[in-house]
N, CA, C and O atoms as a GROMACS GRO file, in nm:
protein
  488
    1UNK      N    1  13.794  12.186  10.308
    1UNK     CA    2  13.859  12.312  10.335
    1UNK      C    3  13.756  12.414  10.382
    1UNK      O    4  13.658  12.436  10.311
    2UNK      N    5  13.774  12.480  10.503
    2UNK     CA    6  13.694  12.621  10.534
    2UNK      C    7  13.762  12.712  10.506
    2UNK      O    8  13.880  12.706  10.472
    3UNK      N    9  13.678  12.836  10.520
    3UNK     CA   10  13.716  12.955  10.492
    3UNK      C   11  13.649  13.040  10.634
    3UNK      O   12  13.547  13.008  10.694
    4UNK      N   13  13.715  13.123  10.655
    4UNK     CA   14  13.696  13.224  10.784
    4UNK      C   15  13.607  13.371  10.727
    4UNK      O   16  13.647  13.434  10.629
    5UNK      N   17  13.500  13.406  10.793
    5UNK     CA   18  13.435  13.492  10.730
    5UNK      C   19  13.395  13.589  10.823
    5UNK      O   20  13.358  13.504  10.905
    6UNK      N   21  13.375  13.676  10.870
    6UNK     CA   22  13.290  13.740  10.980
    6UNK      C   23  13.158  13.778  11.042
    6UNK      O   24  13.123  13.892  11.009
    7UNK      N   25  13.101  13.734  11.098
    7UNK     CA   26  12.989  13.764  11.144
    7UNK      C   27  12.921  13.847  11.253
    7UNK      O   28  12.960  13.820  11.367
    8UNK      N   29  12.835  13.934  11.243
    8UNK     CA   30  12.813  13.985  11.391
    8UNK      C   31  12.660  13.910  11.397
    8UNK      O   32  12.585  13.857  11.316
    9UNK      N   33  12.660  13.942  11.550
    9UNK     CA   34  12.528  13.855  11.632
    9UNK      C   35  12.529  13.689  11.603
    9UNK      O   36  12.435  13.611  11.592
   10UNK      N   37  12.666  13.669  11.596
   10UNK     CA   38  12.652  13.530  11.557
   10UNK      C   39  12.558  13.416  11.608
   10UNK      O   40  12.531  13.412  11.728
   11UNK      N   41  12.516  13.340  11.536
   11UNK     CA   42  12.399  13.223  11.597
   11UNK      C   43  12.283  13.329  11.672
   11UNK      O   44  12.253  13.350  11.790
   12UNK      N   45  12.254  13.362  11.591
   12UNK     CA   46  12.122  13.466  11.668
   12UNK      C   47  12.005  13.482  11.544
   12UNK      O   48  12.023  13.472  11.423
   13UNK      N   49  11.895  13.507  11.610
   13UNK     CA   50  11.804  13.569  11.468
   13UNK      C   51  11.836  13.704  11.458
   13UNK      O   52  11.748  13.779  11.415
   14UNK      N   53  11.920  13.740  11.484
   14UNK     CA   54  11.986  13.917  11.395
   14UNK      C   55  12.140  13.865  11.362
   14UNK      O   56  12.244  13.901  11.418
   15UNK      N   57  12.130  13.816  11.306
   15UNK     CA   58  12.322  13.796  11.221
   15UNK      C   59  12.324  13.820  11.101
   15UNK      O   60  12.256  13.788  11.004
   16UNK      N   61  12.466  13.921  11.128
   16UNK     CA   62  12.507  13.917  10.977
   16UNK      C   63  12.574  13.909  10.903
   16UNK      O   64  12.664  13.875  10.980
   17UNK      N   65  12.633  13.909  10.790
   17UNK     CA   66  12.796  13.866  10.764
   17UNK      C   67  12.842  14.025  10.734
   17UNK      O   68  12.767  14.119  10.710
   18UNK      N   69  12.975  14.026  10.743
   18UNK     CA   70  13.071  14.143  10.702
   18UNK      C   71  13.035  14.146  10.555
   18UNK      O   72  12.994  14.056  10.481
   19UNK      N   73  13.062  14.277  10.533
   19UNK     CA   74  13.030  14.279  10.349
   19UNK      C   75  13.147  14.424  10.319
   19UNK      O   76  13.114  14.517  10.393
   20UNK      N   77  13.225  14.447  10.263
   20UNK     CA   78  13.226  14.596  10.208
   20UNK      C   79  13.222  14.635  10.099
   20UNK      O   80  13.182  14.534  10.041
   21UNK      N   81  13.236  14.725  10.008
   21UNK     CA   82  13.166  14.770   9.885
   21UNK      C   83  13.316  14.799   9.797
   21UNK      O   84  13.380  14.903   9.811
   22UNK      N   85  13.346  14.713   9.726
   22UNK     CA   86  13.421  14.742   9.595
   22UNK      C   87  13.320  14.799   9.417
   22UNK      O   88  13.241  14.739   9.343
   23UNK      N   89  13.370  14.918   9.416
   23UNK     CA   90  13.261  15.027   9.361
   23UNK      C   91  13.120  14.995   9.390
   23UNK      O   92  13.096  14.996   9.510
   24UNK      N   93  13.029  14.968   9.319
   24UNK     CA   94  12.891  14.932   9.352
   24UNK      C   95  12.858  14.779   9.416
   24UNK      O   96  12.750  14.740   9.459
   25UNK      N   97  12.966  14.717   9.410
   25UNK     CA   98  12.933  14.572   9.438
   25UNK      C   99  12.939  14.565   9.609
   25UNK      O  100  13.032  14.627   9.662
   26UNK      N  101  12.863  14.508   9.678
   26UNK     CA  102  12.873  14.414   9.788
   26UNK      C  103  12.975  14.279   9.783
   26UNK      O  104  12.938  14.180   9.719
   27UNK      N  105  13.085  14.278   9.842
   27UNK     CA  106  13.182  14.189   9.834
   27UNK      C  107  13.188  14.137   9.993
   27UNK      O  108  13.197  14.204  10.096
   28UNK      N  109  13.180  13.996   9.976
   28UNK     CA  110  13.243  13.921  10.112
   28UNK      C  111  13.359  13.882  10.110
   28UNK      O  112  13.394  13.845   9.998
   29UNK      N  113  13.455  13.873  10.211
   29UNK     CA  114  13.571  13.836  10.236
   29UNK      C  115  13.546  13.728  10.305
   29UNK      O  116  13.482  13.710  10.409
   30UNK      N  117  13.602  13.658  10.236
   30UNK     CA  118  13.652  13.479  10.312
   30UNK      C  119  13.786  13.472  10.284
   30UNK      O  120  13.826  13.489  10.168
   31UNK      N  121  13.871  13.448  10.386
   31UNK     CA  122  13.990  13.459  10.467
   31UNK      C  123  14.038  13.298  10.456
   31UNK      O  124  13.974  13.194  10.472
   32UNK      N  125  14.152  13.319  10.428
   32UNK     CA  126  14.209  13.162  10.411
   32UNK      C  127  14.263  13.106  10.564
   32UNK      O  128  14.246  12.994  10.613
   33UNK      N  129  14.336  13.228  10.623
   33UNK     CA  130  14.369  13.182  10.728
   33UNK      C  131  14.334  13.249  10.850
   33UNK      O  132  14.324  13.372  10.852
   34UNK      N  133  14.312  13.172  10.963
   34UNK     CA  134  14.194  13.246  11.072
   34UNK      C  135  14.276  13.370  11.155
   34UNK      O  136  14.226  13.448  11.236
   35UNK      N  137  14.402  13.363  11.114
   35UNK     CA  138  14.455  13.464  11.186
   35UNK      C  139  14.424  13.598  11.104
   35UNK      O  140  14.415  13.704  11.166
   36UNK      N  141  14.412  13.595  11.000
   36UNK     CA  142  14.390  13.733  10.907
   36UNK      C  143  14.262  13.784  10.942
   36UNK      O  144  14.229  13.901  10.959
   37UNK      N  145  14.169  13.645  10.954
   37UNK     CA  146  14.002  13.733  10.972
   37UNK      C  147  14.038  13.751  11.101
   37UNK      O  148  14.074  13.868  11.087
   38UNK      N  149  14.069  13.714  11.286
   38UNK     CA  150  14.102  13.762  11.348
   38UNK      C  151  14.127  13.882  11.338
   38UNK      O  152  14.039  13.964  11.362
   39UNK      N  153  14.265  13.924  11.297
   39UNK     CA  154  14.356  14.057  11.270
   39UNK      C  155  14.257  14.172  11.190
   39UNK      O  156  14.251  14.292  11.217
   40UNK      N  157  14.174  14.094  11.074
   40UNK     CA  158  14.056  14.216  11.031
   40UNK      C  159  13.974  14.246  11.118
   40UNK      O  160  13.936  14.363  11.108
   41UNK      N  161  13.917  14.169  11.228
   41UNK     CA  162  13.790  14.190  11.303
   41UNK      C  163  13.893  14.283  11.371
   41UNK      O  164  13.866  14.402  11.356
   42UNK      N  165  14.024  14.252  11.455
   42UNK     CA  166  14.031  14.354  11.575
   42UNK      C  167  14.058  14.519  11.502
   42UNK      O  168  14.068  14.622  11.568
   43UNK      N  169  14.067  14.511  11.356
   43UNK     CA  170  14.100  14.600  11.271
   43UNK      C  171  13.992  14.707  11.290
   43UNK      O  172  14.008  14.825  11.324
   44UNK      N  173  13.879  14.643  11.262
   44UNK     CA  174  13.709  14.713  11.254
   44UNK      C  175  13.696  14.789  11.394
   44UNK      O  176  13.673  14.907  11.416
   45UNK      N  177  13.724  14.664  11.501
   45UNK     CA  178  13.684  14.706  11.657
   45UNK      C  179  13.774  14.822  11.642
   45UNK      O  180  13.702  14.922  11.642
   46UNK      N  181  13.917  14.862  11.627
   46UNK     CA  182  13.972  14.958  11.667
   46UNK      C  183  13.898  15.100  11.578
   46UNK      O  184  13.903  15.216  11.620
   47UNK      N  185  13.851  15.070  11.488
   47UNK     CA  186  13.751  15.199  11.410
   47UNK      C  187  13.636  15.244  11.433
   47UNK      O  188  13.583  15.342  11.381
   48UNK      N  189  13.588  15.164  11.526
   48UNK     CA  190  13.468  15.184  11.628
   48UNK      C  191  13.348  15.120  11.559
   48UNK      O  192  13.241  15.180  11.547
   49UNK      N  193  13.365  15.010  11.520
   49UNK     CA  194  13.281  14.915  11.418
   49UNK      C  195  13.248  14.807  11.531
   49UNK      O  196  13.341  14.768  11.602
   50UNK      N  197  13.125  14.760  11.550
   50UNK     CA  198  13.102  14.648  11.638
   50UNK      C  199  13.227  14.515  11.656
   50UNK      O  200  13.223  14.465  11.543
   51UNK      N  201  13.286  14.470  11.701
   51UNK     CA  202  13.354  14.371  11.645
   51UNK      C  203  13.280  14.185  11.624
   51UNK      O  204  13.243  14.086  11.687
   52UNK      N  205  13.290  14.218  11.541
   52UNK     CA  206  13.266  14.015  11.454
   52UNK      C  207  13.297  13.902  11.529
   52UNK      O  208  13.375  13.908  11.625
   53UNK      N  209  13.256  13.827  11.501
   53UNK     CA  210  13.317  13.691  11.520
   53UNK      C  211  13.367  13.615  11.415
   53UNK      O  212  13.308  13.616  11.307
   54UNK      N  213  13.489  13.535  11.436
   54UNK     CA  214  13.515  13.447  11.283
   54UNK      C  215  13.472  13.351  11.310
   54UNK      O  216  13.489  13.291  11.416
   55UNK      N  217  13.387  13.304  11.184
   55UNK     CA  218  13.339  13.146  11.149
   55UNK      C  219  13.452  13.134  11.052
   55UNK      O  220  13.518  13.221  10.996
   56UNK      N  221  13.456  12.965  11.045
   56UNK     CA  222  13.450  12.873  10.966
   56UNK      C  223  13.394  12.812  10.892
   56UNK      O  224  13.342  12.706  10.926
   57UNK      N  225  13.387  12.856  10.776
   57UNK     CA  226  13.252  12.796  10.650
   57UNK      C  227  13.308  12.751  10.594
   57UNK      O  228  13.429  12.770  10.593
   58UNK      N  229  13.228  12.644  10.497
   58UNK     CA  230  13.279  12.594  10.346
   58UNK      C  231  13.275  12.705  10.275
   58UNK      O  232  13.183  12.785  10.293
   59UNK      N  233  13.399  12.734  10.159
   59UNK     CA  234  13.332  12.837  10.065
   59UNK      C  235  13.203  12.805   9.975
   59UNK      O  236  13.111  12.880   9.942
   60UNK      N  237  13.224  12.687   9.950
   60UNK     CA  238  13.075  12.689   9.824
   60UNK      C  239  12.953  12.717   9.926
   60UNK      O  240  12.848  12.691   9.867
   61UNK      N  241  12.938  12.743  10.004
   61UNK     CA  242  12.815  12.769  10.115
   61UNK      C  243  12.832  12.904  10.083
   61UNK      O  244  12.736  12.959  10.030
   62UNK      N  245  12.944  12.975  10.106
   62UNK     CA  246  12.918  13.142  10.103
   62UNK      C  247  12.943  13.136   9.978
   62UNK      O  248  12.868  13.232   9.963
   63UNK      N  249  12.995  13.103   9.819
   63UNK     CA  250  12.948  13.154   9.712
   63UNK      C  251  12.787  13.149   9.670
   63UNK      O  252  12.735  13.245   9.613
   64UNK      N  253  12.712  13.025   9.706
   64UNK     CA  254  12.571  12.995   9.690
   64UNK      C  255  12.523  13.104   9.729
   64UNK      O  256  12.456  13.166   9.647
   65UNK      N  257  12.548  13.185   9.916
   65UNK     CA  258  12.480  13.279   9.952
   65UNK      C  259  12.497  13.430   9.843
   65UNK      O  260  12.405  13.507   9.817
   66UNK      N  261  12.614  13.438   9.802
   66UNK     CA  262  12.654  13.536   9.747
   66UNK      C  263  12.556  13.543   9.583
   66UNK      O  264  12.507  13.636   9.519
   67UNK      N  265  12.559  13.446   9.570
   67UNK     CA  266  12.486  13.409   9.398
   67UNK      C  267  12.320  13.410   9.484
   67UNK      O  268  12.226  13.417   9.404
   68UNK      N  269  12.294  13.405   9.581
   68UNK     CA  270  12.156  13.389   9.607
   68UNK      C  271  12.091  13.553   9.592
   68UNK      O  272  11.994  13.598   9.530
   69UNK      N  273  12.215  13.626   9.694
   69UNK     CA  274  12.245  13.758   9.753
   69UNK      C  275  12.299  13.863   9.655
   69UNK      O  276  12.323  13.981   9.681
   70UNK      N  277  12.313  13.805   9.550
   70UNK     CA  278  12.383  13.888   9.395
   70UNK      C  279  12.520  13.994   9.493
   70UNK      O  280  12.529  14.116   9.482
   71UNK      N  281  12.612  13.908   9.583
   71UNK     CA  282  12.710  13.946   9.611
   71UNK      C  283  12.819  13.908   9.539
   71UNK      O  284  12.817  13.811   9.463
   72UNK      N  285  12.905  13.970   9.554
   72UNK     CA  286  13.021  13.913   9.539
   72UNK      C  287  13.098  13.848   9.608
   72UNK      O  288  13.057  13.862   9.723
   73UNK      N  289  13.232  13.750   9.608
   73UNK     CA  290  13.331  13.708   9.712
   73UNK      C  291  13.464  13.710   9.666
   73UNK      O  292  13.491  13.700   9.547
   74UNK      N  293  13.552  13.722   9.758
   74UNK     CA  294  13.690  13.735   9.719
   74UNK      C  295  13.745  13.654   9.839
   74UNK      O  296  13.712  13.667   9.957
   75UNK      N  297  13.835  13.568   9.787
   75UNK     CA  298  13.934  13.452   9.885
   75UNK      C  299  14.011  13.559   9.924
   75UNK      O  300  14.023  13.646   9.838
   76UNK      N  301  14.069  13.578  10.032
   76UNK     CA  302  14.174  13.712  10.126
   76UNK      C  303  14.290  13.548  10.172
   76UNK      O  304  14.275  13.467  10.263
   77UNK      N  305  14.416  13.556  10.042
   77UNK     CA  306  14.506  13.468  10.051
   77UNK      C  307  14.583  13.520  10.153
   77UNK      O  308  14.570  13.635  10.194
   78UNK      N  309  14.676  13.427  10.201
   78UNK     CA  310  14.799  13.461  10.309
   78UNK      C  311  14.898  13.575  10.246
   78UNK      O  312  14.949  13.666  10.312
   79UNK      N  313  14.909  13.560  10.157
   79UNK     CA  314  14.981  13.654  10.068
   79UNK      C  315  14.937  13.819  10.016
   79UNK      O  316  14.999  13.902   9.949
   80UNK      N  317  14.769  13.821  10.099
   80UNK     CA  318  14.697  13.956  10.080
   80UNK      C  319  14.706  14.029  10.226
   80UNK      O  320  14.683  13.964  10.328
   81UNK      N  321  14.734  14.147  10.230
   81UNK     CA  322  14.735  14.237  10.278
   81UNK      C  323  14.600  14.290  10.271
   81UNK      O  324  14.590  14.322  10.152
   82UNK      N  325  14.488  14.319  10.331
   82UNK     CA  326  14.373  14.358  10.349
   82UNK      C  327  14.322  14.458  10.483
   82UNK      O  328  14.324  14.412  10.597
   83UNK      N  329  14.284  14.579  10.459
   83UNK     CA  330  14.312  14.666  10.573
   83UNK      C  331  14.140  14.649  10.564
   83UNK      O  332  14.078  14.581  10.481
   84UNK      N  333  14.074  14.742  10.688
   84UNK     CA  334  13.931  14.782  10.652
   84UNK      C  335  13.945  14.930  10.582
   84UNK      O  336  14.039  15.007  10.567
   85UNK      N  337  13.800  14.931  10.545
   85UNK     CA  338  13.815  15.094  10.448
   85UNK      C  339  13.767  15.193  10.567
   85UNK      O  340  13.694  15.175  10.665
   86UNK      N  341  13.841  15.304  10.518
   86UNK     CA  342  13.824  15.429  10.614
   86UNK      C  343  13.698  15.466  10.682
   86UNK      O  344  13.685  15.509  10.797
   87UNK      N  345  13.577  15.435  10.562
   87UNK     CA  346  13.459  15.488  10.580
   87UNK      C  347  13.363  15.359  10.579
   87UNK      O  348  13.367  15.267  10.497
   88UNK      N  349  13.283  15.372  10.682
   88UNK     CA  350  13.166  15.237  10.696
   88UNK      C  351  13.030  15.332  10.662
   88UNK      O  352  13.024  15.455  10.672
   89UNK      N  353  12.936  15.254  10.626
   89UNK     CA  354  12.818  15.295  10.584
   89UNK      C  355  12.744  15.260  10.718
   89UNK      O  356  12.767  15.166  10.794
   90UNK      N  357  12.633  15.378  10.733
   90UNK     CA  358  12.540  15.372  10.852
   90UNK      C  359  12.472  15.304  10.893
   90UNK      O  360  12.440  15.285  11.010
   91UNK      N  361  12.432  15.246  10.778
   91UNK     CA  362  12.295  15.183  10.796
   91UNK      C  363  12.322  15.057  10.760
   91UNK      O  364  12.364  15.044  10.645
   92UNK      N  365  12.304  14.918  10.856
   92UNK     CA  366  12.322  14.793  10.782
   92UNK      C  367  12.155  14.741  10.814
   92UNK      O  368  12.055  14.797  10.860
   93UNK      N  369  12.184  14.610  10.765
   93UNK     CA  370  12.066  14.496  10.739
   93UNK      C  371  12.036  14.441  10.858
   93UNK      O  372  11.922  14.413  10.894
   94UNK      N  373  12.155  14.422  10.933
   94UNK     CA  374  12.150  14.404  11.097
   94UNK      C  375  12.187  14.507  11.224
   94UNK      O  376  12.254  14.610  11.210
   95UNK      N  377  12.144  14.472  11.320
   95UNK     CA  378  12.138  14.535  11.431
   95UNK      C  379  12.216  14.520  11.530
   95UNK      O  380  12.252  14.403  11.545
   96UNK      N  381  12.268  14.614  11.627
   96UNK     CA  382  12.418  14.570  11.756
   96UNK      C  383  12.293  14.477  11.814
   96UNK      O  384  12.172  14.478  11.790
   97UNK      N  385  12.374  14.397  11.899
   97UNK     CA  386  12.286  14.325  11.960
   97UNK      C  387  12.248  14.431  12.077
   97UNK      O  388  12.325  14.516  12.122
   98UNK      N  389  12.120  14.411  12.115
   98UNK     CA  390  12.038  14.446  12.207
   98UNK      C  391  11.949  14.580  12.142
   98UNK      O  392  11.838  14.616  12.181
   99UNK      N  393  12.022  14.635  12.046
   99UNK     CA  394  11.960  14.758  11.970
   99UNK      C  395  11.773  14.655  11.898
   99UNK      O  396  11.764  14.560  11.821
  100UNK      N  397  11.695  14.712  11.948
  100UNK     CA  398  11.561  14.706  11.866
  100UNK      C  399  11.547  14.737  11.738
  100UNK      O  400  11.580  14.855  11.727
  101UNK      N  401  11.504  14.675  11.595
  101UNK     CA  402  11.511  14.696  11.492
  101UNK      C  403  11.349  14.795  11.461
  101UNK      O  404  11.248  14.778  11.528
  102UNK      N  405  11.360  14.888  11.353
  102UNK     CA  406  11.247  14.977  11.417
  102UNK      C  407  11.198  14.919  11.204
  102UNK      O  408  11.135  15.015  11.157
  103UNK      N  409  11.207  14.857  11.144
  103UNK     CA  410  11.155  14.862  11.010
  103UNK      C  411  10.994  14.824  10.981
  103UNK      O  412  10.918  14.757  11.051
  104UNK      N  413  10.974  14.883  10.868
  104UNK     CA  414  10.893  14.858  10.819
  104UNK      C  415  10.867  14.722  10.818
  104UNK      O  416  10.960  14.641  10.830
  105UNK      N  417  10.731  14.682  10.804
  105UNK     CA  418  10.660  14.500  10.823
  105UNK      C  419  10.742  14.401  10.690
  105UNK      O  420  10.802  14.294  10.701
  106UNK      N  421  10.711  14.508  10.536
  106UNK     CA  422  10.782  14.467  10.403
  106UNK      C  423  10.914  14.435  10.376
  106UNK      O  424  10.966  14.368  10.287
  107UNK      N  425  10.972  14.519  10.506
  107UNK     CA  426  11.130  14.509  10.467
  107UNK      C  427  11.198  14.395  10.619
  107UNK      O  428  11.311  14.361  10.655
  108UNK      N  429  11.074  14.371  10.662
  108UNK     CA  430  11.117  14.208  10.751
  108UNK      C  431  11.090  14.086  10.669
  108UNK      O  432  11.151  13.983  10.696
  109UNK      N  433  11.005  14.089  10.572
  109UNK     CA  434  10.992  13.998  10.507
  109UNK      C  435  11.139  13.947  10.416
  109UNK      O  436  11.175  13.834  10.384
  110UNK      N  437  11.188  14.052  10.395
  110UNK     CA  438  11.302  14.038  10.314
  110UNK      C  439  11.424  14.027  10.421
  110UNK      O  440  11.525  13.972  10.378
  111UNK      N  441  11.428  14.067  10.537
  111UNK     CA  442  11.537  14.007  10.631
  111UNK      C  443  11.513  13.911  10.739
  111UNK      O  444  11.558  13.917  10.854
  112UNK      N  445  11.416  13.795  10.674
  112UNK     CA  446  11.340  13.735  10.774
  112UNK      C  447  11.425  13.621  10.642
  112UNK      O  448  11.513  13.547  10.686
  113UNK      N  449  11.390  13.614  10.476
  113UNK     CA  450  11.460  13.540  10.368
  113UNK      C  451  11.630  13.539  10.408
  113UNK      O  452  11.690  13.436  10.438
  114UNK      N  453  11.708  13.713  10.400
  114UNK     CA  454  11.871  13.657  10.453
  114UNK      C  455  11.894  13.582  10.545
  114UNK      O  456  11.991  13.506  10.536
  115UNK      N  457  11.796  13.581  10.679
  115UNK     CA  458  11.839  13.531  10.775
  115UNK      C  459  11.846  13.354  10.731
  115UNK      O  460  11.933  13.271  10.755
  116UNK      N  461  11.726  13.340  10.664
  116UNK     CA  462  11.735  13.160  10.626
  116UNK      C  463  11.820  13.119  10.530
  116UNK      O  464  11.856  13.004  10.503
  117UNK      N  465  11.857  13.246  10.468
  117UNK     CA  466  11.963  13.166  10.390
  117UNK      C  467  12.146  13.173  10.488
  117UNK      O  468  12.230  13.085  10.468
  118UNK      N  469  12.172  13.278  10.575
  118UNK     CA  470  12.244  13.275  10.644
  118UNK      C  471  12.250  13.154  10.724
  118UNK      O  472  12.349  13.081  10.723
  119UNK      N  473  12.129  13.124  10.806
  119UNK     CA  474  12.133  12.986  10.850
  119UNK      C  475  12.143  12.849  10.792
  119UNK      O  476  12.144  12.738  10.844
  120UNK      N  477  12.149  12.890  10.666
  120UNK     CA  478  12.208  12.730  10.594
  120UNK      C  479  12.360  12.735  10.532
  120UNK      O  480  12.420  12.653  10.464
  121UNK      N  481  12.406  12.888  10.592
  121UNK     CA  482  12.582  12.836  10.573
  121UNK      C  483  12.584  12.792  10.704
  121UNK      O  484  12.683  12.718  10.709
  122UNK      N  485  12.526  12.796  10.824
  122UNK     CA  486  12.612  12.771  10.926
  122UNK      C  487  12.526  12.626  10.964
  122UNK      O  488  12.563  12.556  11.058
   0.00000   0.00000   0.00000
């Protein structure tokens, strides 16, 4: 069984997965059926959010990342209604594609680790 998840810069060395914040937690959505993560991505694009791509993952690949990533995950059943939230945060871990990443040397070291573990869900 897969699960549908979102990604921007997919298959790239700048990818990243969708995340949004239920109170303090980082939560991923994995989507049971590909039309919902579809319908969320064109959700984002219409809010002026880069738009995603949906993969197909195993879930135990994105719970591992999540337990690696001290995230959380939530299955988004056929039976859930899931909107995006009003407000997106500025600053992510990844970059639009073609945008230059301007960080510090210390804090590539640590998105140089997500990226390898991102590349072993896919």
């Amino acid at each position: 069984m897969s699960v549908f998840v979102l990604l921007f810069n997919a298959r790239t060395d700048n990818e990243g997965i969708y995340s949004t914040q239920v109170g303090e937690r980082n939560v991923i959505l994995m989507f049971e059926q590909e039309d919902d993560a579809v319908r969320y991505a064109d959700q984002l694009e219409a809010e002026d959010f880069p738009k995603p791509t949906v993969e197909g993952i195993d879930p135990e690949e994105i719970e591992e990342f999540c337990q690696d990533s001290d995230y959380d995950c939530i299955l988004v059943t056929a039976e859930m209604l899931v909107t995006p939230p009003s407000q997106h945060i500025e600053e992510t871990d990844w970059q639009p594609e073609g945008r230059k990443q301007s960080q510090p040397e210390d804090d590539e070291i640590d998105l140089d680790a997500m990226r390898q573990r991102l590349e072993r869900l896919l």
